[in-house]
C-alpha positions in Angstrom: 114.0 135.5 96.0 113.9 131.7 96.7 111.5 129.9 98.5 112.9 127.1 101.1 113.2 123.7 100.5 115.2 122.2 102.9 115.9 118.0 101.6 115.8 115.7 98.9 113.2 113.8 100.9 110.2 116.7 100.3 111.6 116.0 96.3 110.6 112.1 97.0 107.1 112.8 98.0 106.8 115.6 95.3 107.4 113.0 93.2 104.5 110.7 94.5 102.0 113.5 94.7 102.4 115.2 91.4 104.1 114.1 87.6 107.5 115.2 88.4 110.8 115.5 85.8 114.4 116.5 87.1 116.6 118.0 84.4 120.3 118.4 85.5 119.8 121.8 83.0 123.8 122.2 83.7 124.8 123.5 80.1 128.3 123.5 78.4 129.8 125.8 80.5 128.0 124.0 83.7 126.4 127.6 84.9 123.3 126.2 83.9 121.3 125.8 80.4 117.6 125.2 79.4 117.3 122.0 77.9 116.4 121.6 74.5 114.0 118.8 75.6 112.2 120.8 78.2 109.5 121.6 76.0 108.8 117.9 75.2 107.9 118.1 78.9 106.0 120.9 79.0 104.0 119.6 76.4 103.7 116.2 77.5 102.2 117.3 80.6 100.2 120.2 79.7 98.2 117.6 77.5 97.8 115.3 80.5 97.9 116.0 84.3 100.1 119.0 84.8 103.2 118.6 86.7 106.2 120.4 87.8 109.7 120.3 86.2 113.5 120.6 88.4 115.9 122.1 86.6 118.8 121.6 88.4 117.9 117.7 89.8 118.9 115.0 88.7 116.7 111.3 89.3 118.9 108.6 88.7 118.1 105.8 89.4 114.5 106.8 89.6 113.4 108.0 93.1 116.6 108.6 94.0 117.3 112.4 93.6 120.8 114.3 93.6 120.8 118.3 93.4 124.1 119.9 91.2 122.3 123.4 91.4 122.3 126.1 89.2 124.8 128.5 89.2 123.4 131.3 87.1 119.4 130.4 87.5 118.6 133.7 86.4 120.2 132.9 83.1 117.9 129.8 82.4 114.8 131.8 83.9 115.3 134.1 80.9 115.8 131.6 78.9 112.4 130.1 79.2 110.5 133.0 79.6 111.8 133.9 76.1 110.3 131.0 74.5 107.6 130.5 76.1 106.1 133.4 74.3 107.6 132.0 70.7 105.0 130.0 69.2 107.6 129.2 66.8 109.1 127.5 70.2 106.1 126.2 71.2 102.1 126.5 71.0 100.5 127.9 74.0 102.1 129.8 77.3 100.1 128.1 80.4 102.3 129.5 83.1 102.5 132.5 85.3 105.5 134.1 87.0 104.3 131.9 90.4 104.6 128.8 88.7 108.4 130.0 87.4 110.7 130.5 90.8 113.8 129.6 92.4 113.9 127.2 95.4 116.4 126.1 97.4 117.6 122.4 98.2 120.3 121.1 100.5 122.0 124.6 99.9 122.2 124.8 96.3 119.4 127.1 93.8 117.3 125.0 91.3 114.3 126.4 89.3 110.9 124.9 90.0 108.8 125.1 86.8 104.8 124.1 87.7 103.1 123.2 84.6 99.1 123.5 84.6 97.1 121.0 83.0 96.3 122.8 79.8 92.0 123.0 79.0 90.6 121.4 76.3 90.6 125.1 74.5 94.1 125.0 74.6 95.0 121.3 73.9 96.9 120.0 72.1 100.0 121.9 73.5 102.8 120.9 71.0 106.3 122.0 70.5 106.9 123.4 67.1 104.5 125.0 64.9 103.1 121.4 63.6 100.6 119.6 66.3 101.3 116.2 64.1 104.6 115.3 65.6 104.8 117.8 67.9 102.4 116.7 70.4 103.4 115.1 73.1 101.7 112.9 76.1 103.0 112.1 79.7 103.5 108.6 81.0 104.9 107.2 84.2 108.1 106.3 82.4 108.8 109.5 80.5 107.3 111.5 77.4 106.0 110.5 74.3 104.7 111.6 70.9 100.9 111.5 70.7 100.1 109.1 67.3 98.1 111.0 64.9 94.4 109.9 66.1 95.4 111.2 69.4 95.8 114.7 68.2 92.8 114.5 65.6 90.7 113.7 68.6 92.5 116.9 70.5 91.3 119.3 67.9 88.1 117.6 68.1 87.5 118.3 71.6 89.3 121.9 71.1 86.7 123.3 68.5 83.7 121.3 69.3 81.9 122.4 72.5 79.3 119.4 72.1 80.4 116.3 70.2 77.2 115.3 69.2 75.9 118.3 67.6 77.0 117.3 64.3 74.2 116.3 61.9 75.1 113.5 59.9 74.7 112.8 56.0 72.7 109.7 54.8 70.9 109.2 57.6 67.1 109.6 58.5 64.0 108.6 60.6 63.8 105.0 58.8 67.3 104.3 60.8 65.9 105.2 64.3 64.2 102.6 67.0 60.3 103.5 66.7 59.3 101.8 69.7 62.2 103.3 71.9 60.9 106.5 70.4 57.3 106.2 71.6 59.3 104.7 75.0 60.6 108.4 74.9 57.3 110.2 74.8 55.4 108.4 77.3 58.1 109.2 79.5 58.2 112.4 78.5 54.6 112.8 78.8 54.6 111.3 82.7 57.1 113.6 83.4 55.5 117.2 82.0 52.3 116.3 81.9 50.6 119.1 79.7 53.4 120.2 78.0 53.1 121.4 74.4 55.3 119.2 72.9 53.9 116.0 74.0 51.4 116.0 71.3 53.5 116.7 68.4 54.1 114.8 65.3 57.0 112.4 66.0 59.3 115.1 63.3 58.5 118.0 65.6 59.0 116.2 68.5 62.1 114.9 67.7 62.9 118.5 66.6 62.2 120.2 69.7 64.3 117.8 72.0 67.1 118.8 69.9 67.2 114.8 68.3 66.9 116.9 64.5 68.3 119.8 63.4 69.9 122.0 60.3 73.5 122.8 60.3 73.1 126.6 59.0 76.5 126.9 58.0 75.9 123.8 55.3 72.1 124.2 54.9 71.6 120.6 55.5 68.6 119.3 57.6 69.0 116.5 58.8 69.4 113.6 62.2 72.1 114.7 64.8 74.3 112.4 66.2 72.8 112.5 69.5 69.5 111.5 68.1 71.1 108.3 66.4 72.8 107.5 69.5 69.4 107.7 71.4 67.0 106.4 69.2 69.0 104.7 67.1 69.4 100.6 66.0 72.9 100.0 67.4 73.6 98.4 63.9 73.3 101.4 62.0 74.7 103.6 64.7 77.9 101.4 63.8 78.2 102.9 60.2 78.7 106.3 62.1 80.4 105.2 65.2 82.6 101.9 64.5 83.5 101.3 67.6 80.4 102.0 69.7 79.4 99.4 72.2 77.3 99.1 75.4 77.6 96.7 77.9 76.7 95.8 81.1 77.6 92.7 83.4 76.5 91.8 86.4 79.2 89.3 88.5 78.2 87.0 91.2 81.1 87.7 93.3 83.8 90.2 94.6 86.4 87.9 92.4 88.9 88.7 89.9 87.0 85.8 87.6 84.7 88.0 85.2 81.7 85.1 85.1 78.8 87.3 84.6 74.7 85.8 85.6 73.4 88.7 83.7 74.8 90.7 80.6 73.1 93.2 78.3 74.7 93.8 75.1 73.5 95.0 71.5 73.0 91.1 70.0 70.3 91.6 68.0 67.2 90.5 70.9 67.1 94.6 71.5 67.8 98.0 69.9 71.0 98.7 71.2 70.7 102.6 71.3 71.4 105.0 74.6 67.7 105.2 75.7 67.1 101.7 76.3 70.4 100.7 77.6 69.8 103.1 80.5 66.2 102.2 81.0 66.8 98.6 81.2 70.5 99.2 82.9 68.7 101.1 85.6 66.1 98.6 86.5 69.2 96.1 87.0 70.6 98.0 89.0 68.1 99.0 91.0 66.4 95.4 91.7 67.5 94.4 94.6 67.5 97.9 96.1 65.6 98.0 99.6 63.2 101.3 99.6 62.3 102.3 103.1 58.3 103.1 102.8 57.8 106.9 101.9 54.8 109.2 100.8 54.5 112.0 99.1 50.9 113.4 98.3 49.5 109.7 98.6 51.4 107.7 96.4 54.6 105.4 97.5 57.8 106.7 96.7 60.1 103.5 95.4 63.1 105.7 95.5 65.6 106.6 97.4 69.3 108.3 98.0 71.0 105.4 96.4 68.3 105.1 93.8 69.5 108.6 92.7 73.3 108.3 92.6 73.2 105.3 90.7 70.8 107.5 87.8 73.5 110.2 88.1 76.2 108.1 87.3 74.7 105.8 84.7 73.3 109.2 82.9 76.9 111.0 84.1 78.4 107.8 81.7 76.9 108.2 78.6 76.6 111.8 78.2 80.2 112.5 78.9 81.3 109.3 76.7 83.8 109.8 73.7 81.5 107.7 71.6 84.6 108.1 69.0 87.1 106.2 71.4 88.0 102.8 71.3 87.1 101.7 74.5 83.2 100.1 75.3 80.4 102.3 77.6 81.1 99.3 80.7 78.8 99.0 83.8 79.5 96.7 86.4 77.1 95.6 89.4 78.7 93.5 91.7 77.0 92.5 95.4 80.1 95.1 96.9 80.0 97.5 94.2 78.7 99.6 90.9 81.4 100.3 88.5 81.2 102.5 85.6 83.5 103.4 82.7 83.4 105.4 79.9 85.9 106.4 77.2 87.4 108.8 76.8 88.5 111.5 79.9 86.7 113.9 81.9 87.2 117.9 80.0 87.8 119.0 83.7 90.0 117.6 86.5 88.2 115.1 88.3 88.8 116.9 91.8 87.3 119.9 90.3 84.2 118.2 89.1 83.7 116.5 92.3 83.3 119.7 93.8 80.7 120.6 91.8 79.8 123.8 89.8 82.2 123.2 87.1 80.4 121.8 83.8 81.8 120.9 80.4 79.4 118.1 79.5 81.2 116.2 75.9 77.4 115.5 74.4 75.3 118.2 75.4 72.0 117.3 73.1 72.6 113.8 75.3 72.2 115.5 78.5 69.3 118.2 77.6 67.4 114.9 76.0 68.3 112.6 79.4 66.8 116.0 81.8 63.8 116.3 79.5 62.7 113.1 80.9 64.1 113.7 84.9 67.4 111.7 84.5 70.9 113.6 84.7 70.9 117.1 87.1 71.3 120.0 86.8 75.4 121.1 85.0 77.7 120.8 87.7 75.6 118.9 90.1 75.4 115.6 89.4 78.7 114.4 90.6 78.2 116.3 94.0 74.8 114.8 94.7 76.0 111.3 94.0 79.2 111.6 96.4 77.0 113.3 99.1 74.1 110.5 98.7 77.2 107.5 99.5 78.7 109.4 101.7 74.9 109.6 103.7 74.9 105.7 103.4 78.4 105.8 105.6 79.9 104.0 102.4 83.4 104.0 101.1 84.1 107.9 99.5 83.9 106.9 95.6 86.4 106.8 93.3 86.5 108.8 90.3 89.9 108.0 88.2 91.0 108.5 84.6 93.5 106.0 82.6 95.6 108.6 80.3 97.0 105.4 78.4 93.3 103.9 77.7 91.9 107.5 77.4 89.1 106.2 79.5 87.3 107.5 82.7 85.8 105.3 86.0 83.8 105.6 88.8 83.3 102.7 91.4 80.6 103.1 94.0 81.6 100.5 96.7 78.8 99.0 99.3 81.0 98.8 102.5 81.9 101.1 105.3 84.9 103.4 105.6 86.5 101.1 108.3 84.5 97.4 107.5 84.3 95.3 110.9 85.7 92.2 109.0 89.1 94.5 107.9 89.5 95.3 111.3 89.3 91.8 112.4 91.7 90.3 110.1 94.4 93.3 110.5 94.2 92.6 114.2 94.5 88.7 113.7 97.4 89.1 111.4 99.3 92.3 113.7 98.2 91.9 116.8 98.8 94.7 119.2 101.3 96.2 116.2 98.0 97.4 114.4 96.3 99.0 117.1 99.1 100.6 118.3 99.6 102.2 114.6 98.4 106.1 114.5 94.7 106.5 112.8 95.9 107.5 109.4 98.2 104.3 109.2 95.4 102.4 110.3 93.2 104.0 107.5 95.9 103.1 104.8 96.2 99.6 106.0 92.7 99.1 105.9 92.1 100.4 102.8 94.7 98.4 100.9 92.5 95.2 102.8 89.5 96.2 101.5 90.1 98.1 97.5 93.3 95.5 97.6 95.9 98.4 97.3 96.4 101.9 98.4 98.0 104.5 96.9 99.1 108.0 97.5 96.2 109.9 95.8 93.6 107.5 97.3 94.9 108.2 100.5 94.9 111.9 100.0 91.2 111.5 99.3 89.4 109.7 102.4 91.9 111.7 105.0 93.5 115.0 106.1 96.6 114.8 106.1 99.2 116.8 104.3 100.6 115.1 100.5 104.1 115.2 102.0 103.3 113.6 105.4 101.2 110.7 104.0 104.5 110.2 101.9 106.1 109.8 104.5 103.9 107.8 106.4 103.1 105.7 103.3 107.4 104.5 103.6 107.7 104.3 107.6 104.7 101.5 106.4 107.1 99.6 104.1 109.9 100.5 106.3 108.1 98.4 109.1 107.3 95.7 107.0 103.3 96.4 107.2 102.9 97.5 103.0 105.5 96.7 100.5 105.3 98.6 96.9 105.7 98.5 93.7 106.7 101.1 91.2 108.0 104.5 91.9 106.7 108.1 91.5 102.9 108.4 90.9 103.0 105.0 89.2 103.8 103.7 93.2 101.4 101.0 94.1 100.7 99.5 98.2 99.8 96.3 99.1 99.7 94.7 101.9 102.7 91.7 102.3 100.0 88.2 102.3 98.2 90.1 99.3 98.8 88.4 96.2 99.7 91.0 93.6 97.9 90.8 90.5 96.6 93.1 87.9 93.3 94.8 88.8 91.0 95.5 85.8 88.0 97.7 85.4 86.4 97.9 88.7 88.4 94.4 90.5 90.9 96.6 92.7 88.9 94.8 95.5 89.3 91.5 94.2 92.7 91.2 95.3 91.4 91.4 98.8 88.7 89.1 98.6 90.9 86.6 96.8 93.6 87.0 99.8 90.3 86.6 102.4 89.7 83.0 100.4 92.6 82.0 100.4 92.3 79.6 103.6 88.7 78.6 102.3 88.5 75.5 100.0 87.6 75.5 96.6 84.4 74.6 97.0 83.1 77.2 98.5 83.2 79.6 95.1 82.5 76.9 92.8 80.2 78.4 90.1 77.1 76.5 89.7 76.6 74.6 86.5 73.9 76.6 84.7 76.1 80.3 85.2 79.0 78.6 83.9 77.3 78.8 79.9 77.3 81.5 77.5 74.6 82.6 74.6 76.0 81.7 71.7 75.2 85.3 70.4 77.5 86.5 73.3 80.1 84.4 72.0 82.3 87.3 70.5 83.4 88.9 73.3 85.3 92.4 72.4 88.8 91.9 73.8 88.7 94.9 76.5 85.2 92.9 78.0 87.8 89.9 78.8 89.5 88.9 81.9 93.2 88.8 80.9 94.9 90.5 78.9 95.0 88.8 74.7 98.6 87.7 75.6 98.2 85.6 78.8 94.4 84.9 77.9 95.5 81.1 76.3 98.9 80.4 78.6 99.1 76.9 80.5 100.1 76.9 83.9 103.8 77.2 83.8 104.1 80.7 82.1 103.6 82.1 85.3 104.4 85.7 86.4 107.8 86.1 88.8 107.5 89.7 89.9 109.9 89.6 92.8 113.4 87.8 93.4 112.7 86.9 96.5 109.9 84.6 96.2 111.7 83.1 93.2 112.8 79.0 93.7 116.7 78.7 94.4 117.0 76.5 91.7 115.4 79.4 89.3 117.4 81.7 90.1 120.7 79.6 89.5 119.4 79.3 86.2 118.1 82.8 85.5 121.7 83.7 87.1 123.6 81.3 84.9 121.2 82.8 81.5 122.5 86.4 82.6 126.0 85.7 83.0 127.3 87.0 79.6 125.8 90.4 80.2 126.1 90.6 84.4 129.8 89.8 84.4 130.7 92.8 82.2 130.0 96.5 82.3 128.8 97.5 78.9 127.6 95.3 76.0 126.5 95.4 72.6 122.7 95.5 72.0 122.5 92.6 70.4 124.0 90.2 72.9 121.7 92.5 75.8 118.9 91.3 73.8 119.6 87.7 72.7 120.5 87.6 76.6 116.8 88.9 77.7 115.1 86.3 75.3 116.9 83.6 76.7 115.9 84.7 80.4 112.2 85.2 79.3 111.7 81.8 77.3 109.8 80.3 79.8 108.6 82.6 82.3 107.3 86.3 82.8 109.7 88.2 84.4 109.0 91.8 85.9 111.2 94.4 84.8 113.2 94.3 88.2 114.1 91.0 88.4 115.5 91.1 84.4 117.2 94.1 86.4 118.7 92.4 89.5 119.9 89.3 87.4 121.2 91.6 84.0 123.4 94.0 86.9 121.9 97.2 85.3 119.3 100.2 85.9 115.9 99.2 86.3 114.5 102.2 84.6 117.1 102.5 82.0 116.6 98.9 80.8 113.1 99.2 80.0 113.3 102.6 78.7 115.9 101.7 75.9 115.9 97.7 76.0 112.6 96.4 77.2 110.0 98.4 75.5 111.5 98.7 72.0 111.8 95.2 72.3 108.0 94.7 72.5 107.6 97.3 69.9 109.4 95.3 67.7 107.7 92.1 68.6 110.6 90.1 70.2 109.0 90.2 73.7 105.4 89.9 74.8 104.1 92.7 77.7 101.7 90.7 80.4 99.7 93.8 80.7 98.2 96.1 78.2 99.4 99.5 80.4 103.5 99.6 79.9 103.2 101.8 82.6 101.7 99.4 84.6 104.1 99.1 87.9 103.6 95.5 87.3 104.8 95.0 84.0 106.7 91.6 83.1 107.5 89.9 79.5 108.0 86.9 78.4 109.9 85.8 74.8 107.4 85.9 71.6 107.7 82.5 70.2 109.2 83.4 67.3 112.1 85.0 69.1 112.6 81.9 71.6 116.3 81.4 71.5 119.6 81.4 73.9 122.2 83.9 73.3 
């Protein structure tokens, strides 16, 4: 029995609410045929977000959908059952017969396949009987094989319940931070006053807090990784962790320029381990907090609501870090916002956790040794309590997002109000009587994108009601009108509004876009840095490149390699030129690879150009040309990416110098 879909358009905002892959699945004898690289898909997004898969559609170019059907969908339904119990076929079967079943579009049968996000028990998912090679990952653009650290770290997460369980081999007390030790125990002492272990020899101690311990299986005895981590010296937590860093900045304005008045970093002037960055962490944080005047059995209370949600979420940080990722432990505070990023992503779905009840903590000896001394809740609580304590300030909802591509995980607790006064007051300067007259959701998504600097479907979907499908819609009639335009299609789809200037927003500097587009009539003066925050340490001096404020490849470019995202704001006289450049290729239908290529170096000798306009001048298919032109290019070196993320809905490239040449 089908279920009713009645137009391509409900496909279109399927696509923007969920990962979604069309297969024309037509077969030789065009009655219809499982692909042989559905299960590349099925893999790819069982290992990230889930998804569902058309077989039947086809999406070419992307976001525009055409439906052929399937003529025998039974057939192909088989077909797939079958092997989805062959683990020669592939490694895990996620799906139930509801996520299987036929639908029906503009009059024709296609088979909607919805493909959970697969647990970390189950992951890696990957075709064949081999993970190495068979693993796949989902991206905006398509699927594609996880490298081999990806999958070690997979199997890692898959037979490991707590990550820093592991006692480690050449390492003892004379490598741990004494005084951040006996920082531990007076804590620990003010905390449980009386308690048995507080008197302990600093060996039992750190026994009982689960800091030391035997692994049975090996008869070794012997430091944990989670008591390095706490206690350690961040030098010698290096020798187990390579790419451990902590950092924390705090930025003197809602700007996309990362000066910093304040930064905390291991350099040598402190320990470095996990216990003192949060102590010292949290009293930043905290200092400028206003307490309203509270007793509790005689004493002042200097806490409050806010107080709490920021321990939840610096304590949420580390102890559900992947200290083996590449990516730093990063805290922001900001005078509009706290930002926090670990690496590596959350074990459940983030709009699970947010619900609460739901725990998978990655570093479980972290969290019991955090509680011990009143910081971190209770599992499945924390993330709860710190949306409920904004939300009781009448603060922006938080955002809790993951980066797949950085295998990273952020949460940004923004100081203003769902619907700021000064938003209001420049959308109704700008539109007039359009704005007001614009239903409330509309409103909602127009003021978001002035105040976080974009909006997007899934932000949307969190701070309103609305149905997935109608905000789609809603979302277009918005660029239709001329109040948003966008950027990117699918999931990758990005809003802004048309006098925002579109740049890349980095960890935590969504909003910056909108404070840079509020400046823009104010003159420079008024954000000039004073002299004595423009300086650095010296033993801040070697910055790790994901700390710094452009990407590596446009960190050292003089003015004119500028970004030229759009055709339309390009000069007349450019675009004669780029026009001219492209002539070779844009004046026939299909060329050799060669002359596409020496064709695209030319364009891109002087300027970053976005993938569209290389599109619009070159006469082809936007996706198509970056899928088999654009990025092997950059693979191979002959073009540089602006932006670290190829998935990024504002990728452009520009020639490497070594490949500056005319066709």
């Amino acid at each position: 029995m089908t279920e009713p879909m009645t137009s391509l358009w409900e496909l279109a905002a399927l696509a923007e609410g969920a990962d979604l892959e069309c297969k024309a699945a037509q077969g030789r004898d065009g009655r219809g045929e499982l692909p042989d690289d559905f299960w590349r898909s099925y893999s790819a997004m069982a290992n990230t977000d889930g998804g569902v898969i058309l077989l039947g559609v086809q999406e070419k170019p992307r976001g525009t959908f055409r439906a052929p059907g399937l003529a025998d969908v039974e057939r192909v339904r088989k077909a797939l059952w079958d092997n989805l119990h062959n683990r020669k076929q592939v490694s895990a079967s996620l799906m139930t017969e509801a996520d299987i079943q036929p639908v029906r579009v503009e009059g024709v049968v296609v088979l909607q396949v919805r493909v959970p996000r697969a647990t970390r028990q189950q992951k890696p998912v990957h075709v064949g009987a081999n993970p190495f090679g068979g693993t796949w990952l989902r991206r905006y653009e398509g699927d594609y094989a996880a490298d081999d650290e990806t999958v070690r770290r997979m199997v890692a997460e898959r037979v490991e319940d707590s990550r820093d369980d592991k006692v480690l081999k050449g390492f003892d007390f004379a490598d741990l931070d004494m005084g951040t030790v006996a920082a531990y125990r007076n804590r620990f002492a003010a905390v449980k006053p009386g308690h048995v272990w507080a008197d302990l020899p600093v060996p039992e101690f750190l026994e009982r807090i689960g800091a030391w311990g035997k692994n049975r299986d090996e008869g070794v005895t012997g430091l944990r990784l989670a008591g390095l981590l706490m206690f350690g010296r961040a030098e010698v937590i290096r020798d187990a962790l390579p790419h451990y860093m902590v950092d924390f900045q705090e930025r003197p304005e809602e700007r996309t320029e990362r000066r910093w008045i304040d930064r905390l970093v291991p350099d040598g002037s402190w320990s470095g381990n996990l216990y003192d960055f949060f102590r010292r962490v949290y009293q930043k944080l905290t200092a400028d907090l206003k307490v309203p005047f509270q007793l509790q059995d005689g004493q002042r209370i200097d806490d409050s609501p806010v107080h709490e949600a920021l321990r939840e979420a610096l304590a949420n940080t580390l102890i559900h870090a992947d200290y083996t990722g590449r990516v730093s432990i990063l805290v922001v505070k900001r005078p509009d916002m706290y930002g926090f990023r670990n690496p590596g992503r959350m074990r459940i779905p983030p709009e699970i956790a947010v619900h609460g009840g739901n725990s998978d903590c990655r570093n479980r000896r972290l969290q019991t040794m955090f509680q011990l001394v009143g910081y971190g809740d209770h599992a499945g609580s924390g993330l709860p309590k710190i949306y409920a304590n904004w939300e009781g300030q009448h603060w922006r909802r938080p955002i809790l997002y993951e980066l797949p591509e950085l295998d990273q995980t952020l949460m940004e607790l923004r100081m203003s109000s769902l619907v700021p006064p000064q938003a209001l007051a420049e959308l109704e300067a700008r539109l007039g009587a359009r704005f007001l007259n614009l239903t409330e959701t509309a409103r909602l998504a127009l003021i978001t994108a002035q105040v976080e600097g974009q909006v997007r479907h899934e932000r949307l979907k969190q701070i309103c009601a609305d149905h997935p499908a109608d905000l789609t819609k809603l979302l277009g009639g918005l660029v239709r009108d001329g109040y948003l335009v966008s950027e990117g299609v699918g999931r990758g789809m990005v809003y802004f509004l048309p006098w925002q200037p579109r740049v890349l927003a980095g960890a935590f500097d969504q909003v910056d876009v909108a404070a840079a587009s509020r400046s823009a009539t104010l003159p420079p003066e008024a954000y000039a840095i004073p002299p004595e925050l423009g300086g650095k340490p010296p033993e801040l001096g070697g910055k790790p490149p994901e700390l710094g404020g452009k990407p590596p490849e446009l960190g050292s470019k003089p003015p004119e390699f500028s970004i030229h995202a759009d055709w339309d704001a390009i000069s007349a006289e450019m675009q004669r030129n780029l026009l001219a450049l492209a002539e070779p290729v844009s004046s026939r239908g299909k060329v050799k690879q060669e002359l596409l290529r020496s064709t695209i170096l030319a364009l891109c000798r002087a300027h970053y150009l976005s993938g569209r306009v290389l599109a619009h001048v070159l006469r082809r298919d936007p996706d198509d040309l970056r899928k088999r032109t654009l990025t092997p290019m950059v693979k191979d070196g002959q073009l540089l990416a602006a932006f670290a993320a190829s998935s990024d809905p504002r990728q452009a490239y520009k020639a490497a110098l070594s490949h500056n040449s005319t066709p």
